[in-house]
N, C-alpha and C positions, 0 to 999 in steps of 0.2 A: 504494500500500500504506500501511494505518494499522497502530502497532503501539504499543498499550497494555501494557507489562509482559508478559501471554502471552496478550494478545487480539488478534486480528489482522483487520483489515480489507481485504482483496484488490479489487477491481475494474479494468475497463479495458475497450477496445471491440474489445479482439476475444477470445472467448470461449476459443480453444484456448490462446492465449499465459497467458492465466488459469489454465486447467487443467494445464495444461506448468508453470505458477510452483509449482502447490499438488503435483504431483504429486512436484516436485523435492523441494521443501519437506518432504512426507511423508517423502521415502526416507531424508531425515537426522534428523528429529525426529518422536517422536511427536505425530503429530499429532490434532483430530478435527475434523470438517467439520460446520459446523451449518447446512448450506444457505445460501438465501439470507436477506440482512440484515434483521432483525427489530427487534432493541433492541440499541445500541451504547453502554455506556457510561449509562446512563440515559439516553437517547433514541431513540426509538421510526421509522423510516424505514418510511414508507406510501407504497408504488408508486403512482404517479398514471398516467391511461388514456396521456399521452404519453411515458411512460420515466423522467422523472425521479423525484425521492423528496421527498417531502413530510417536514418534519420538525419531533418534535411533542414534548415535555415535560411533556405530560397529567398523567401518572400520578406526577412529580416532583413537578408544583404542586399535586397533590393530597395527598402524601403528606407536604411539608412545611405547607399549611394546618389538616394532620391535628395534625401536631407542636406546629403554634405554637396551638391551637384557634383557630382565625380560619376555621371552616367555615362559621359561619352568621354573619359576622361582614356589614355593610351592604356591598355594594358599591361601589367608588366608578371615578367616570369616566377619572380623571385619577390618575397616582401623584402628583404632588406637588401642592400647590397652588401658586397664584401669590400667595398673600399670602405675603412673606419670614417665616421662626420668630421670636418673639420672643426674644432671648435674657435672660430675666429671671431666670430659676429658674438656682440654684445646686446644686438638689439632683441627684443622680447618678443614675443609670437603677438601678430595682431589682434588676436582675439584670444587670450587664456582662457576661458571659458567654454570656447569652441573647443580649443584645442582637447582641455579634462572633460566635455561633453564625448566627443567622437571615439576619444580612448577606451573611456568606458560604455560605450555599446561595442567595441571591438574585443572586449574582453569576454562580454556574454556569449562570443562565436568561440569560444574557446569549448563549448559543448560538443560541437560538432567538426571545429576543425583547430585540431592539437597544434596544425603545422604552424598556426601563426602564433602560437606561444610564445616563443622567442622574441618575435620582433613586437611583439605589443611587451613584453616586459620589459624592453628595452626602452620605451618609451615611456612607462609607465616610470620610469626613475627622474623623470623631467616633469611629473605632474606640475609640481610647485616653483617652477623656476622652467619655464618652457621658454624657447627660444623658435628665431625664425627657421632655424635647420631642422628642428624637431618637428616642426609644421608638417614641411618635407615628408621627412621620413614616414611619419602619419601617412599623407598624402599617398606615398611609396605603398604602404603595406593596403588603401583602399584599392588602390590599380591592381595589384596582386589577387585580391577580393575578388573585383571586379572578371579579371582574367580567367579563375575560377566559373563564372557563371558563360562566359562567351565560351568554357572547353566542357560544358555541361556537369557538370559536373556536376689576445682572446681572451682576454676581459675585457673589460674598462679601462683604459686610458687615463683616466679622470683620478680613479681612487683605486685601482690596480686590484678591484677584487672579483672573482671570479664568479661564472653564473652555474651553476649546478642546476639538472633534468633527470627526471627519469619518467621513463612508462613504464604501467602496469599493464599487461595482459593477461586475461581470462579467459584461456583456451585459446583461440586466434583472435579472440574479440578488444580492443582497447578499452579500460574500465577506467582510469588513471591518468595524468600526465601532471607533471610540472617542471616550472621552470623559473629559475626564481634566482635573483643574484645574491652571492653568500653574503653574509651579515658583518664577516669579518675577512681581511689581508691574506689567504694562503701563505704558509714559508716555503711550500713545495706543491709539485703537483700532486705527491701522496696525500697531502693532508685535505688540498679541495678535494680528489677525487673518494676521500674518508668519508666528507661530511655530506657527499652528494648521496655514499653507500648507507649512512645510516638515516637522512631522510627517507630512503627508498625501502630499508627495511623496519621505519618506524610505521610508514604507509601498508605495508605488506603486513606486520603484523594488526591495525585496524582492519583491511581488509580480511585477514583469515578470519578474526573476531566475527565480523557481521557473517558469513559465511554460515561457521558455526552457528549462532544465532538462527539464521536461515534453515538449519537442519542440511546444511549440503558440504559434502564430505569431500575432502581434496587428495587422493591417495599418496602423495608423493609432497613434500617440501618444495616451495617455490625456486626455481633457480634464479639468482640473479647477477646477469651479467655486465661484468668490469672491463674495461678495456685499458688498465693499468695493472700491469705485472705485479707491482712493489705492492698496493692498494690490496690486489685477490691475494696473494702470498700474505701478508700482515692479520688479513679476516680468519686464517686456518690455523695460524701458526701465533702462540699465546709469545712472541719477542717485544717486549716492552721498555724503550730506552730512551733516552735521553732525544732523541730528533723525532719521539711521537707522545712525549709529555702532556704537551698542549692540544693535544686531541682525544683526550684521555677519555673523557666521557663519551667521546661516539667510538670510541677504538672498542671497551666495554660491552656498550648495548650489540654491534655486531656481534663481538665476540661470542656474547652470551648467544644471539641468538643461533650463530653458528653449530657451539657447542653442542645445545640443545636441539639439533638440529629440525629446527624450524625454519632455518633458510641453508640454501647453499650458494655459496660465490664462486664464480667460474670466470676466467678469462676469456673475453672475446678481440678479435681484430677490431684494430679501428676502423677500416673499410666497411667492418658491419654490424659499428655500434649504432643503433637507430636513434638514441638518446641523443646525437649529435644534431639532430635538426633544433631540438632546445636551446642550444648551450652555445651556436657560435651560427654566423653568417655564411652560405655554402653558397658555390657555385649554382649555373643553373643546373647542370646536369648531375652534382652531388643531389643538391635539395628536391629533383624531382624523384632520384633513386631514391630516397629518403621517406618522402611522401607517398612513394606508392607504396613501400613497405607496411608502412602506417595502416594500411587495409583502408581506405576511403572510399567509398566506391562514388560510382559517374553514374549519371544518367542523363538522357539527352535534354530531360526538364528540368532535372535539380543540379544543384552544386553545394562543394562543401558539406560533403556527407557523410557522415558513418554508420556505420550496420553496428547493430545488440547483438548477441550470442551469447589438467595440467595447467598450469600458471606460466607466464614466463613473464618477467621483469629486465627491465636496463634501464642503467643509471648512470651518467655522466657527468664532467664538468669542466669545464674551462677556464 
């Protein structure tokens, strides 16, 4: 059960226990029944031929290109670029208001399309101090948006602190994502890529939580995949010393959870860490490898979509 203020979401697999829930529900509240799920919330859920729901933000992305006039505005491949912004210009974005309005409905599309995570957090660090490049950049990641719906569908510089990603996966389905710049200076790239591993197994263990909860049984320990040697070697192996002092609290909580074997850490190539479209600016043809992996699917009337459906997890960071 989903429950929005007085919007209610019901489902489950067996259909009388459904109708037994709504029927109760009736007899104490007024209620009214709008069949089956159509649009929740500004998104739109399309039964696919195998049972699941495809889920689409069409009519979102169209109604805030409406807003921002970026309808016929060029397309582009990529939301951010890979050349870093200059920061030269001192002058301030002409509308602030605009600029923390547009950010945050570009955040809401983080439901249905994880790939622009990155470059809206990127942006999202300029809320209070937005400048004309930032404008930009915004603009950059609508055209991306945009590009999206016409195909149907490495840190900071500033304060040198690194942005750490992970996804969660639910069988092939994406349930998870974030992306989010670390709070504090890395001394090394062991210690970002530490603190990205134990965000991603503090997420995994709330996820198993509700799971259980749900009564649904996971046979196997989530694997979660590192694309830093030093990082997966440190998670298995209890060597505690002086150049990981200061990471001592997330070095712990993996630990523990390792031990316990409630996760496992595994090494992956960088070539096919997925986590990588979070955590740094790619190419076109990195970022679109990247995004189809991501399971998104296309269709010739929506865009920006993902499908619902062993665990697998990656976690990143730069």
């Amino acid at each position: 059960m989903l429950v929005y203020v007085d919007d209610i979401l019901v489902t489950g697999n067996c259909s009388q226990a459904v109708s037994g829930f709504i029927a109760t529900l009736s007899a104490r509240f007024v209620t009214q029944d709008l069949g089956d799920l159509n649009f929740f919330l500004g998104i739109e859920a399309i039964p696919r031929s195998d049972g699941s729901l495809l889920l689409s933000q069409r009519q979102y992305i169209l109604d805030l290109l409406v807003k921002t006039n970026m309808t016929s505005c060029k397309p582009s491949s990529t939301p951010l670029s890979t050349t870093p912004v200059a920061h030269t210009s001192s002058d301030a974005a002409p509308h602030p208001s605009e600029f923390c309005q547009i950010v945050g409905s570009l955040q809401y599309l983080f439901l249905t399309c994880p790939d622009l995570s990155f470059a809206v957090n990127k942006v999202c660090q300029h809320m209070h101090n937005s400048q004309a490049e930032h404008m930009v950049m915004v603009k950059r990641i609508l055209r991306y948006v945009k590009s999206t719906l016409d195909l149907c569908l490495a840190g900071s510089s500033i304060d040198r602190r690194s942005t750490g990603g992970y996804l969660v996966y639910f069988g092939p389905n994406l349930v998870s994502c974030q992306s989010k710049k670390q709070k504090t200076v890395a001394r090394s790239s062991t210690e970002s890529e530490y603190k990205a591993l134990a965000n991603c197994a503090a997420e995994i263990t709330w996820l198993m939580s509700l799971l259980r909860e749900l009564h649904v049984s996971v046979p196997t320990a989530p694997v979660l995949w590192c694309d830093n040697l030093g990082t997966t070697f440190l998670s298995a192996n209890p060597i505690f010393h002086a150049r990981t002092k200061h990471i001592e609290i997330d070095f712990h909580f993996v630990l523990e959870k390792v031990a316990r074997k409630k996760i496992t850490v595994q090494f992956i190539s960088t070539k096919d860490q997925l986590a990588d479209i979070l955590t740094k600016p790619l190419s076109h043809v990195l970022f679109k490898f990247f995004r189809d992996k991501l399971r998104l699917a296309c269709r010739l009337t929506s865009a920006c979509e993902g499908s619902i459906g062993s665990s697998r997890t990656s976690s990143d960071s730069t």
